[in-house]
C-alpha positions in Angstrom: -12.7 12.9 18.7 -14.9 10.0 18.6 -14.9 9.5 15.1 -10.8 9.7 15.0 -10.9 7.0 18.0 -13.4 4.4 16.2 -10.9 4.9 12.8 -7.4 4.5 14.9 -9.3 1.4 16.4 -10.6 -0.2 12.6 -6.6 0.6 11.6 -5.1 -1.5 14.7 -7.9 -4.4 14.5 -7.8 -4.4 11.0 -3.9 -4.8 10.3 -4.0 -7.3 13.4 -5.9 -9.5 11.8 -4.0 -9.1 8.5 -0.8 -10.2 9.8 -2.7 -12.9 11.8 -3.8 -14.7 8.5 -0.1 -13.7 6.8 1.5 -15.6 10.0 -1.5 -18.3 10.9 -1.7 -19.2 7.5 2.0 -19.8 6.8 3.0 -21.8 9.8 -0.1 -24.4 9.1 0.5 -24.5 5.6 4.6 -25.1 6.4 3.2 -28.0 8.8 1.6 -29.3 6.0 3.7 -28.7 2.9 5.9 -31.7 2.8 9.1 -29.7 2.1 7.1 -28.0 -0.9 7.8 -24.0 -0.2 5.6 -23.0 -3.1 2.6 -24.8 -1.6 3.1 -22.6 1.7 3.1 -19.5 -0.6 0.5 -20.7 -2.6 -1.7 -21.1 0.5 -0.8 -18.0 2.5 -1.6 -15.6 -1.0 -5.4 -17.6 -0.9 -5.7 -17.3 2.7 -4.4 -13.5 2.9 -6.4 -12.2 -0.5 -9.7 -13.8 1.0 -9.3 -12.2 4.8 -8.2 -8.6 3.0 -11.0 -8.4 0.9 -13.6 -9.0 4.3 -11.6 -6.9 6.5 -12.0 -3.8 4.0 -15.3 -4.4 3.6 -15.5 -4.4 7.3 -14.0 -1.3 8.1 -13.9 0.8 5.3 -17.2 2.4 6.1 -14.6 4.3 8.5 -11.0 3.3 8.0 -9.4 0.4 6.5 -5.9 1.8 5.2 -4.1 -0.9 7.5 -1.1 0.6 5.5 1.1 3.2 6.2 2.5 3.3 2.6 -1.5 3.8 2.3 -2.2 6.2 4.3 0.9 8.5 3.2 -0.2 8.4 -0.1 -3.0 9.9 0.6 -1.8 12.4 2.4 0.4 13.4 -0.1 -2.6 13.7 -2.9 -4.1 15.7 0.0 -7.0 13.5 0.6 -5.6 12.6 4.3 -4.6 14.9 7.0 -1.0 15.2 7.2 -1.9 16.1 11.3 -3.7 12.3 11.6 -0.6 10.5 10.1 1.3 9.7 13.1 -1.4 8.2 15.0 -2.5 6.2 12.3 0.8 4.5 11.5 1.3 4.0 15.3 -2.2 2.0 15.3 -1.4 -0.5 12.3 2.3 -0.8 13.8 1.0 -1.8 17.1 -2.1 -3.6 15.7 0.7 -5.5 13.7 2.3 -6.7 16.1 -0.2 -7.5 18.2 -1.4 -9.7 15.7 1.9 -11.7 15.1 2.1 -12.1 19.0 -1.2 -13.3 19.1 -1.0 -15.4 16.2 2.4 -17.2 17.5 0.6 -18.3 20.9 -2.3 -19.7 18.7 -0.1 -22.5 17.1 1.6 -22.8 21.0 4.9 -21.3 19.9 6.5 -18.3 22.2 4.4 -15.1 22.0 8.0 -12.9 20.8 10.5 -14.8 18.5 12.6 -12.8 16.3 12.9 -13.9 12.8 15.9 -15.1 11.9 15.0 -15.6 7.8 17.0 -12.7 6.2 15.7 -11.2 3.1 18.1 -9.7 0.6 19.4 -8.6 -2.7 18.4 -6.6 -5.2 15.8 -8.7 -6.8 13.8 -9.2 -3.6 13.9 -5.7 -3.7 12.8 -5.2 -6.9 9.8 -7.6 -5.8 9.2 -5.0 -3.1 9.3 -2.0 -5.7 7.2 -4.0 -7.8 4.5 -4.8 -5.6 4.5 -1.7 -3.7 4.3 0.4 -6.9 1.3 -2.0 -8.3 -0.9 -2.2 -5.3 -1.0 1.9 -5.0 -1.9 1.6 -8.6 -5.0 -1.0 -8.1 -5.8 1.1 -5.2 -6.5 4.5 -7.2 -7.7 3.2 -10.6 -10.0 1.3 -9.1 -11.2 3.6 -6.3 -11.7 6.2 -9.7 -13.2 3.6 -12.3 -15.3 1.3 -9.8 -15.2 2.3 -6.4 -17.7 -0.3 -5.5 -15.5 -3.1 -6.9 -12.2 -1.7 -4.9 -12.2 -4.2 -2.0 -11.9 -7.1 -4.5 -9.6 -5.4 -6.8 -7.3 -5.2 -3.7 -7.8 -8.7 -2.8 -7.4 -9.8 -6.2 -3.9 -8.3 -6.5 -2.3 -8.8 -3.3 -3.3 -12.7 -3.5 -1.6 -12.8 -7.1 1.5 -10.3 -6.2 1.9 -12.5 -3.2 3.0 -15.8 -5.7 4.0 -13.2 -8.7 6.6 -11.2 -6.8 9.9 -12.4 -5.9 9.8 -10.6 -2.2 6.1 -12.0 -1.6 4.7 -9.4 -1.9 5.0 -7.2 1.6 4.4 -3.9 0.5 3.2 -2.7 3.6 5.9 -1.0 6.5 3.3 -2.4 9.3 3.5 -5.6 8.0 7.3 -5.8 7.6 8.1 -4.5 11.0 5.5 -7.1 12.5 6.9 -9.8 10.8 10.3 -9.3 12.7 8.1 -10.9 15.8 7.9 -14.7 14.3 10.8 -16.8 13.7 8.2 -19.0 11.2 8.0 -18.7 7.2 6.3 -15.6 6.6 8.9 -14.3 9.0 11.8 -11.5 8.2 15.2 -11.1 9.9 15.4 -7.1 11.6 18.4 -6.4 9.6 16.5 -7.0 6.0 13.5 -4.6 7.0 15.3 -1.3 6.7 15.8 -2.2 2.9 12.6 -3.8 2.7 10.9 -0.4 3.8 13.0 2.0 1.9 12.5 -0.3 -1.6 8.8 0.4 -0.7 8.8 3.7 -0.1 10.5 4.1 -3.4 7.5 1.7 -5.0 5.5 4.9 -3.6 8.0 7.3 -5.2 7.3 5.9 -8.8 3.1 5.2 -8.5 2.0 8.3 -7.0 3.1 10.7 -10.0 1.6 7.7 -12.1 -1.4 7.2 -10.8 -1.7 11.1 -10.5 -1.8 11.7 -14.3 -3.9 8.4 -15.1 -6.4 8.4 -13.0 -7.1 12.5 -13.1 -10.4 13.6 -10.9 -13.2 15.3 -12.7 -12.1 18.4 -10.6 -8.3 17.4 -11.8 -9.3 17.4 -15.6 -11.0 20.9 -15.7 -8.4 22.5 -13.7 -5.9 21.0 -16.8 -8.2 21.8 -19.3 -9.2 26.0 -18.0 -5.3 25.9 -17.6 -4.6 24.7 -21.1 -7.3 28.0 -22.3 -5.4 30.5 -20.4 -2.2 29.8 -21.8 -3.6 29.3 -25.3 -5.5 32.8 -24.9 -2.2 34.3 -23.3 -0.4 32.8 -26.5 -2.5 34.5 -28.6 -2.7 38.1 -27.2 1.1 37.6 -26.8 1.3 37.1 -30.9 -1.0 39.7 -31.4 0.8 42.4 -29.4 3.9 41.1 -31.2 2.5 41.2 -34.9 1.3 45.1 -33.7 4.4 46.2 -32.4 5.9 44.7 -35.5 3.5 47.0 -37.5 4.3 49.7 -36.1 7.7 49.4 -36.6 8.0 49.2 -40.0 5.9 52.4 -40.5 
């Protein structure tokens, strides 16, 4: 019980301070960009890459998913209780959104706004496809190739797929509902989050099968491989019977 409570409390602290530095970081660098857009991006993707990469080192000695497209992946390649699931999206929803609140009295604006920046078409969501698909991918080839390099890997990508993507990279259902609560840049209108979530869940669709053949555990590979002898043995008793029974018929 203990050990469930310290995790549910690294998913909420951890995903509150994510969205602070997505929000924080975006309505300084707006203050400060002049009318230049790209500069705000530019400077939230540094500001958020940097924070990820010290918050999962942080926490991930006990949880640091801070992702409930995370978390469900993982539960689906059965290395997560499906039982946990709920309370751990619940925790980085609420840390979420305690983190925008938080964040928005911080730069003395009202602690709830509601975004009114909507986010739509289908190229944003191809940006959300995109970088959902491609962080579950960095997440698993790295956690098999270099586990000890995963945090920056993580870091790495989300910093670049925040510039690279069209939709900025959200690829996170915590983060997208939290970012309803702040009528600043990084901010997303309630009626473009339905579509925003559902284009990552199908990002999840199309990596987890992926990353399921490329990045194969040891334990994965020998299953294959003693399943590829049985049916090669089965093969061959089945064209021996046949060449016997063959025999026989044509005394």
């Amino acid at each position: 019980m203990q050990k469930r409570a310290r995790a549910l409390v690294c998913e909420f602290l951890g995903t509150a301070f994510l969205l602070a530095v997505v929000v924080g970081s975006g309505i300084l660098a707006h203050k400060l960009d002049m009318g230049n857009v790209a500069l705000s991006v530019l400077c939230v993707a540094i500001s958020t890459g940097a924070v990820l990469f010290a918050l999962i080192n942080t926490f991930s000695s006990i949880s640091a998913h801070f992702n409930p497209l995370v978390t469900t992946a993982l539960a689906l390649r059965g290395e997560f209780a499906w039982k946990e699931l709920p309370l751990y999206v619940l925790s980085q929803i609420l840390g979420g959104i305690c983190g925008v609140l938080v964040t928005n009295l911080m730069f003395d604006l009202p602690a709830l706004t509601v975004s009114q920046t909507v986010r739509s078409g289908l190229p944003l969501l191809l940006g959300e496809v995109v970088a959902s698909a491609g962080l579950l991918m960095v997440i698993f080839g790295s956690g098999k190739s270099r586990p000890e390099s995963q945090p920056a890997a993580i870091s790495a990508y989300v910093l670049g797929a925040i510039y690279f993507t069209s939709s900025t990279c959200f690829a996170n259902p915590a983060v997208t509902i939290a970012r309803i609560f702040t009528d600043t840049l990084t901010g997303i209108a309630p009626a473009s989050v339905l579509p925003f979530v559902g284009a990552q869940i199908f990002g999840l669709a199309l990596a987890l099968p992926l990353c399921g053949w490329l990045f194969q555990t040891d334990a994965d590979e020998k299953k294959a491989r003693l399943k590829a002898e049985i049916d090669e043995a089965y093969m061959r008793d089945k064209l021996e019977n046949d060449y016997r029974r063959d025999s026989l018929e044509s005394l």
